[in-house]
TORSEFI-599731 format. One record per residue (C-alpha): residue number from 1; residue in three letters; z, x, y. Coordinates in steps of 0.1 Angstrom, whole numbers, padded with zeros to 4 digits, always signed. Layout:
  panu  vogu     c3     c1     c2
   NUM   Ala      Z      X      Y
...
END
This chain:
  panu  vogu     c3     c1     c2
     1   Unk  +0236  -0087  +0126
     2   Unk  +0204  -0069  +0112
     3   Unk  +0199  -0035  +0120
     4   Unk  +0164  -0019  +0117
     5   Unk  +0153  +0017  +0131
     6   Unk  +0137  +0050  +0123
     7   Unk  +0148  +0077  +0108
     8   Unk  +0174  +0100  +0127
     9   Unk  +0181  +0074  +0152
    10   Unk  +0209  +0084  +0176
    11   Unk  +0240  +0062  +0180
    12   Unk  +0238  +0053  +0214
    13   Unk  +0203  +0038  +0212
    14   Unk  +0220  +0013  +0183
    15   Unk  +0248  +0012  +0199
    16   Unk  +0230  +0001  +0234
    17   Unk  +0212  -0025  +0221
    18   Unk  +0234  -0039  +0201
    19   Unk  +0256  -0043  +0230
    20   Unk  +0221  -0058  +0253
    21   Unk  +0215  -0083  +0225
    22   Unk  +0248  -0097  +0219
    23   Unk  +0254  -0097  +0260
    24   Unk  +0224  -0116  +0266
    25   Unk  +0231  -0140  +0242
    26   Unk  +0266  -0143  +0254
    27   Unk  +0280  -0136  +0221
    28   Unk  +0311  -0110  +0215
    29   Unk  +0308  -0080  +0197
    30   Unk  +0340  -0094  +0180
    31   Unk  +0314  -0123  +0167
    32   Unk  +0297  -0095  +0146
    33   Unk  +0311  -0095  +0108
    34   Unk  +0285  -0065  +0095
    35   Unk  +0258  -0047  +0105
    36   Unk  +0229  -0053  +0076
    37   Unk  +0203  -0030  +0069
    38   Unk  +0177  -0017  +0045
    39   Unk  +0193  +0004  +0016
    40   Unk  +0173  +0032  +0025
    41   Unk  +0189  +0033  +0062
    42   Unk  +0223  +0031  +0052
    43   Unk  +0230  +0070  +0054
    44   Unk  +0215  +0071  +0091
    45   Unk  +0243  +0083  +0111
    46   Unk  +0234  +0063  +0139
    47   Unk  +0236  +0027  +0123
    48   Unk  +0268  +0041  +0101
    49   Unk  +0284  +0053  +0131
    50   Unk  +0274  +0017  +0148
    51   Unk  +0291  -0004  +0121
    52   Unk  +0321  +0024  +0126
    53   Unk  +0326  +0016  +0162
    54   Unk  +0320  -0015  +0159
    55   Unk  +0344  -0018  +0130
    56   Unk  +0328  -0041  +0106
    57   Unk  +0311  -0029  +0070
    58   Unk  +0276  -0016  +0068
    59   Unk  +0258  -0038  +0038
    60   Unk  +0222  -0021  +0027
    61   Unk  +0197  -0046  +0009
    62   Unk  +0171  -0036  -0014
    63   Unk  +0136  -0038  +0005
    64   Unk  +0120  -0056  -0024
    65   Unk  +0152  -0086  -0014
    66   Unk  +0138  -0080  +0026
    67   Unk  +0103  -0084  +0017
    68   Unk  +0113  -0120  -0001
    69   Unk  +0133  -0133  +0031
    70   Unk  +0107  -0151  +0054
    71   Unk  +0112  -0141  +0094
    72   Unk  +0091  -0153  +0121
    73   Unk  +0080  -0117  +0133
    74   Unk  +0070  -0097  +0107
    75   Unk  +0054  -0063  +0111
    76   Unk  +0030  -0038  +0095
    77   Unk  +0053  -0005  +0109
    78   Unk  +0086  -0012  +0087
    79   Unk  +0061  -0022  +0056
    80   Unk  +0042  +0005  +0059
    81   Unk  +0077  +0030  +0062
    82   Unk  +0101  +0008  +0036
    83   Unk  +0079  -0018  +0019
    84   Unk  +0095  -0050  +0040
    85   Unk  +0070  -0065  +0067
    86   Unk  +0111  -0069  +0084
    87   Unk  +0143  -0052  +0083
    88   Unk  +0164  -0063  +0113
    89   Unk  +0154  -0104  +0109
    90   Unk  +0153  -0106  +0070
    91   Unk  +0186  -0084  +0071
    92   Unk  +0203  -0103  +0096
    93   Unk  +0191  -0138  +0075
    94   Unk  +0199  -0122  +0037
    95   Unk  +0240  -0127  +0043
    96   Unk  +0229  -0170  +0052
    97   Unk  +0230  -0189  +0082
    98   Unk  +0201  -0194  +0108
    99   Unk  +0183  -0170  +0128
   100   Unk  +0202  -0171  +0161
   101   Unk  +0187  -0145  +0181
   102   Unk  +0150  -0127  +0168
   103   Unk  +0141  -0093  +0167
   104   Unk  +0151  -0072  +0199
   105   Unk  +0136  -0037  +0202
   106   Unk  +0149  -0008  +0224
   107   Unk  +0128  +0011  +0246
   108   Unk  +0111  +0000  +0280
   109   Unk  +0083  -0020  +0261
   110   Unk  +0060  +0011  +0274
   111   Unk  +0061  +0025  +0238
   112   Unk  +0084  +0022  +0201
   113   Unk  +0114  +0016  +0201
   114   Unk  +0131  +0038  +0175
   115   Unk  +0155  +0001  +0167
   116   Unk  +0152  -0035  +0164
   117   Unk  +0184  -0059  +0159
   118   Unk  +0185  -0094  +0154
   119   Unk  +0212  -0120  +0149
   120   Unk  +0222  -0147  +0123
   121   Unk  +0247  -0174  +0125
   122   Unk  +0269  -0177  +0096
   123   Unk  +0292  -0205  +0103
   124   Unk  +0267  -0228  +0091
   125   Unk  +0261  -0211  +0064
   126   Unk  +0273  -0225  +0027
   127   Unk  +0290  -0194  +0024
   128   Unk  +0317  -0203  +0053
   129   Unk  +0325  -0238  +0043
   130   Unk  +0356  -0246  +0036
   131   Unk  +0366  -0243  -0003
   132   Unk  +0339  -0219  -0009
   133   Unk  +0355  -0188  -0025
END
């Protein structure tokens, strides 16, 4: 799962849409294997304490790698912030497998959302088959 959000971020935002995505997709939060972000995000307490609860490892990618990863909703904010036209898509798509569920944004649509998530699935992925070390 690919985390994106802005800067001191509280955990219960992550935390409450993490949960609304993976409910509306009908997928378990035991389904989630990391939480993937930009490198630059990885010391937020809110998406630290996220991948804590959740207990899976947090994995920070360069934005330069982000920036390289094509996503169908790029956007000028997290370019402008980190260099990467996407965080949560490209983050979620930089450990393999296919975009599952796109970017998700907290907030009542009326504004920002301070987060965006967005979903992968790995077991397609070459890096799940069997034999693959």
């Amino acid at each position: 799962m690919g985390v994106g959000a802005r800067s001191g971020v509280a955990l219960a935002e992550v935390l409450g849409l993490i949960g609304t995505t993976l409910r509306d997709a009908g997928l378990s939060p035991r389904s989630v294997v990391e939480l993937a972000t930009v490198e630059s995000r990885t010391g937020e307490a809110g998406i630290a304490g996220a991948a804590a609860r959740l207990g899976v490892p947090l994995r920070g990618y360069p934005a330069a790698l982000l920036a390289a990863v094509p996503v169908p909703n790029p956007s000028g904010a997290p370019l402008a912030a980190l260099g990467t036209p996407s965080v949560a898509e490209a983050a979620a798509l930089a450990g393999g497998g296919e975009l599952l569920v796109p970017k998700r944004k907290s907030g009542s649509g009326a504004g920002p959302g301070s987060v965006t998530c967005a979903v992968a699935d790995r077991s397609q992925s070459e890096w799940n088959r069997p034999g693959r070390k």
